[in-house]
MARZA-297235 format. One line per field, with one value per residue (C-alpha): z, x, y; residue number from 1. Coordinates in nm, 2 decimals. Each point is the difference from the previous one (the first is absolute). Example, Ala and Ser with C-alpha at 12.3 -4.5 7.8 and 13.67 -1.06 7.14 Angstrom:
BEGIN
pz = c(0.78,-0.07)
px = c(1.23,0.14)
py = c(-0.45,0.34)
seq = c(1,2)
This chain:
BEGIN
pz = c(7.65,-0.02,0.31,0.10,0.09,-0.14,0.23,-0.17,0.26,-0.06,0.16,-0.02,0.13,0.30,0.04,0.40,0.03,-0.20,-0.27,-0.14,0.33,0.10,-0.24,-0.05,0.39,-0.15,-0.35,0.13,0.24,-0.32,-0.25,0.34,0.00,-0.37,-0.16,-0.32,0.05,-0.21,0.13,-0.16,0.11,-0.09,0.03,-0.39,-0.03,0.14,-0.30,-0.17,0.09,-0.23,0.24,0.32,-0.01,0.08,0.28,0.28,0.25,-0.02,0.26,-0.04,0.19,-0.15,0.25,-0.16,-0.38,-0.23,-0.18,-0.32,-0.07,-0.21,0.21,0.32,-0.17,-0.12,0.34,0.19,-0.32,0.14,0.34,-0.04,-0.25,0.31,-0.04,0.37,0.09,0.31,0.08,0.37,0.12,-0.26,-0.35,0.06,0.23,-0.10,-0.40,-0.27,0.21,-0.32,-0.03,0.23,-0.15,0.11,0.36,-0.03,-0.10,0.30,0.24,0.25,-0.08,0.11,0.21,0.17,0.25,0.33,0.06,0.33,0.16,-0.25,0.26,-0.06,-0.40,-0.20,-0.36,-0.04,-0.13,0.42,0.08,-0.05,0.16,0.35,0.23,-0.05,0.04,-0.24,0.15,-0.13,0.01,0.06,-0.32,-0.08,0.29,-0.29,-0.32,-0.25,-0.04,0.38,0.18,0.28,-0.01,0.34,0.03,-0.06,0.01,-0.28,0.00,-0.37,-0.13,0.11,-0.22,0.05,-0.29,-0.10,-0.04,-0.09,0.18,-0.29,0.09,0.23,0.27,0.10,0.19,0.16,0.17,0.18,-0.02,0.33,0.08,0.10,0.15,-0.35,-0.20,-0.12,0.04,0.40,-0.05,-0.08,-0.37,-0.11,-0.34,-0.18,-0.03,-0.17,-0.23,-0.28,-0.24,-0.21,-0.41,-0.18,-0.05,0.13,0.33,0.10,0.30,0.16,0.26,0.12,0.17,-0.26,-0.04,-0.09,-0.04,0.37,0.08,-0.23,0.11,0.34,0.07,0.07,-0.25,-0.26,0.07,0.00,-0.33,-0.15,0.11,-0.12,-0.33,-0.06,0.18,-0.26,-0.33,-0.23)
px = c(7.87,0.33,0.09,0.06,0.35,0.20,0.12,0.26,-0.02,0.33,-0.02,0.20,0.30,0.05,-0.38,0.04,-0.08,-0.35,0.08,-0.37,-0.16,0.13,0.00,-0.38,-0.09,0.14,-0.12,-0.41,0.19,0.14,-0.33,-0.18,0.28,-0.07,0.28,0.00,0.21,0.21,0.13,0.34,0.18,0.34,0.24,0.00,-0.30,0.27,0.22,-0.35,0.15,-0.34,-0.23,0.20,0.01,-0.36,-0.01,-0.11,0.10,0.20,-0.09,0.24,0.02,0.29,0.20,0.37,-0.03,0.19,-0.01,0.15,0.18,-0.23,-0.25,0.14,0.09,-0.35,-0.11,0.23,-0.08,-0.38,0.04,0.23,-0.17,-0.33,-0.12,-0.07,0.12,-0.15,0.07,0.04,0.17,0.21,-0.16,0.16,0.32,0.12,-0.05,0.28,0.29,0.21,-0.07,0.18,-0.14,-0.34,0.12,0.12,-0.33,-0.20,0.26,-0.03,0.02,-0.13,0.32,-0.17,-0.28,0.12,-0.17,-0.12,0.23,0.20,-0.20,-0.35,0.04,-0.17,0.11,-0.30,-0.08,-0.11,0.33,0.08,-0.32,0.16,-0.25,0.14,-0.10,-0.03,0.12,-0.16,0.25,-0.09,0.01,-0.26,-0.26,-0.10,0.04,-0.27,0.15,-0.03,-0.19,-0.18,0.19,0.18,0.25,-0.11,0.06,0.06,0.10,0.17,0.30,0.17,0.22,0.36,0.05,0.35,-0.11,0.17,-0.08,-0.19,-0.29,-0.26,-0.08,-0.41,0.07,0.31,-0.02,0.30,0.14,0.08,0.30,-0.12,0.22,0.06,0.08,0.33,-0.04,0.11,-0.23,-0.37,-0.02,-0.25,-0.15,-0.28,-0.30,-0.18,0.14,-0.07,0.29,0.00,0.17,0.00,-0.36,-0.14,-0.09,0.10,-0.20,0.13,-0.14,0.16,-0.28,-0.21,0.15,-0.32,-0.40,-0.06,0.25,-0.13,-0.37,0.16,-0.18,0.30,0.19,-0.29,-0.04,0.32,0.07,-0.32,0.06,0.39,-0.14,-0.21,0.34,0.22,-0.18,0.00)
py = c(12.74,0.19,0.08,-0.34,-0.15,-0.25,-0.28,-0.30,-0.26,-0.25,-0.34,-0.35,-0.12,-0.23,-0.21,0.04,0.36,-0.09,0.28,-0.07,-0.02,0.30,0.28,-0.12,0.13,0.37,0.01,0.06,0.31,0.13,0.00,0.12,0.31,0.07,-0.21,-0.17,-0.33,-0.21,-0.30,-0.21,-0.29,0.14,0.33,0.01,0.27,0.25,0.00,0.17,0.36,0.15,-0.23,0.07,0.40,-0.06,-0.23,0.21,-0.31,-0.36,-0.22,-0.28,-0.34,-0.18,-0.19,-0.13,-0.01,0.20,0.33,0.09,0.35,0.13,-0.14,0.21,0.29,0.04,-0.06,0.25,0.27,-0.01,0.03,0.33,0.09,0.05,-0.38,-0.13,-0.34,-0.22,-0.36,-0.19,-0.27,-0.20,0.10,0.36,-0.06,-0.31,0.04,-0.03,-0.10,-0.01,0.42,0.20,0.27,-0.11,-0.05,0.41,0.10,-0.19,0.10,-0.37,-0.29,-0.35,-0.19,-0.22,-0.15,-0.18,-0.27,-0.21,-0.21,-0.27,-0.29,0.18,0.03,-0.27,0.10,0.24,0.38,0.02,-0.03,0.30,0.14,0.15,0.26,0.39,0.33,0.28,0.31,0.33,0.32,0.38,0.03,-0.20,0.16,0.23,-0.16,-0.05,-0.38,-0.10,0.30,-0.15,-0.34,-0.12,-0.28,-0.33,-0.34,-0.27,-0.36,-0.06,0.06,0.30,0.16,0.05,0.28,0.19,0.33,0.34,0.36,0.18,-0.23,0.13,-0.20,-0.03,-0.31,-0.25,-0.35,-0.09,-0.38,-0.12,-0.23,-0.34,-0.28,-0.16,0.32,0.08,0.36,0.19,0.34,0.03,0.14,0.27,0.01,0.24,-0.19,0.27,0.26,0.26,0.13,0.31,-0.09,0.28,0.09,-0.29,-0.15,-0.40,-0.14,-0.35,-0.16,-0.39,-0.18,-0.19,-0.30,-0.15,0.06,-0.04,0.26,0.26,-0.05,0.16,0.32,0.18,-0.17,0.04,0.38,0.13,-0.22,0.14,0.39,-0.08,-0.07,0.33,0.17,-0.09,0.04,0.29)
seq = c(1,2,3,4,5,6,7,8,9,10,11,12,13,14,15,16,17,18,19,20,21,22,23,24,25,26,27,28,29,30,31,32,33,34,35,36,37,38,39,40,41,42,43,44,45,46,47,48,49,50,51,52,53,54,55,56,57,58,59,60,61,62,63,64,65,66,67,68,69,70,71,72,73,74,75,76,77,78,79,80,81,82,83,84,85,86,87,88,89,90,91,92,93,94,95,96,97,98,99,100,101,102,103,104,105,106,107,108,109,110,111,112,113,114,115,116,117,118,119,120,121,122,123,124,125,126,127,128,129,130,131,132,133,134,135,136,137,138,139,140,141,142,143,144,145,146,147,148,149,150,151,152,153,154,155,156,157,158,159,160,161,162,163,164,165,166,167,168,169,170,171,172,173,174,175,176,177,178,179,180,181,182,183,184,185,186,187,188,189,190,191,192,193,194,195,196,197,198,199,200,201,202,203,204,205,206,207,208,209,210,211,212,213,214,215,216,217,218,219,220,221,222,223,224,225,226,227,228,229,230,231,232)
């Protein structure tokens, strides 16, 4: 059939945000929405610019790792270029820390997750698993990623993100102080966000941290709407 879609799902990185796991709860969604799908362990497929100019969607869930120029420049080339790019939690906003360039083209990136009390942590991923909320803006009351979506509550790792202003917020959750922090003022980030590159859209959202997370039905919906959002 030719009027389906192309979808490049990239996973690896970091083992702890179950790369495998879960791009495999989204790839069904995608062949359900008419998508083809290839699937590679590795950024190098964007340096193939005659394979990427028809990419319709990159889903990528690469925590840490690295990217190489021609590897990022391929990548940034198809998303201005109309190519939609969608990720959550750590494989989108904490990817290529050696590439500022990448961390332009997100527009946040992953700073940290406060933790439980230094007396409660027992050198686990739960740690870092605190209760929060995630706040829905106005602007999200009517947006096809999170229309009919109210606040709601979470108990994982909340992401403290350094974001710029041409990102457009869906969603926040604010870090509290707590006895133990080092910080004096509560500290707002976006949770949820879209970004317009050239002709392409870039959707992010930070919950996910692992499979349980994602198999939230807020979580799962807005991720799986954010998806259709951004491609092509």
């Amino acid at each position: 059939m030719t009027d389906r879609k192309n979808a490049l799902v990239v996973r690896g990185g970091w083992d702890g945000h179950q790369p495998y796991e879960a791009t495999e709860l989204f790839i069904p969604y995608l062949k359900d929405n008419g998508y083809d799908v290839r699937v590679e362990e590795s950024p190098k497929v964007y340096a193939d610019a005659a394979y990427m100019a028809g990419v319709d969607l990159i889903v990528q869930c690469m925590t840490m790792s690295t990217i190489e120029k021609d590897e990022f420049a391929g990548l940034r080339a198809a998303v201005e270029n109309g190519t939609g790019l969608a990720g959550w939690h750590g494989g989108i906003a904490d990817s290529y820390r050696n590439t500022s360039d990448y961390l332009h083209l997100i527009g946040g990136q992953f700073a940290c997750h406060p933790g439980k009390h230094p007396d409660e942590c027992v050198g686990e991923q739960s740690d870092n698993y605190v209760p929060y909320t995630v706040n829905m803006l106005p602007a999200a009351a009517e947006h096809p990623i999170t229309k009919g979506i109210k606040d709601f509550d979470l108990v994982t790792e909340q992401y403290w993100v350094l974001s710029d202003d041409y990102v457009d917020v869906l969603a926040t959750t604010t870090q509290k102080v707590r006895e133990w922090d080092p910080w004096h003022r509560e500290v707002t980030s976006p949770a949820i966000w879209t970004r317009q590159w050239g002709k392409g859209r870039i959707f992010v959202c930070t919950p996910g941290h692992r499979v349980e997370i994602l198999q939230d039905q807020n979580v799962r919906t807005i991720i799986e709407r954010g998806l259709l959002w951004a491609s092509r």
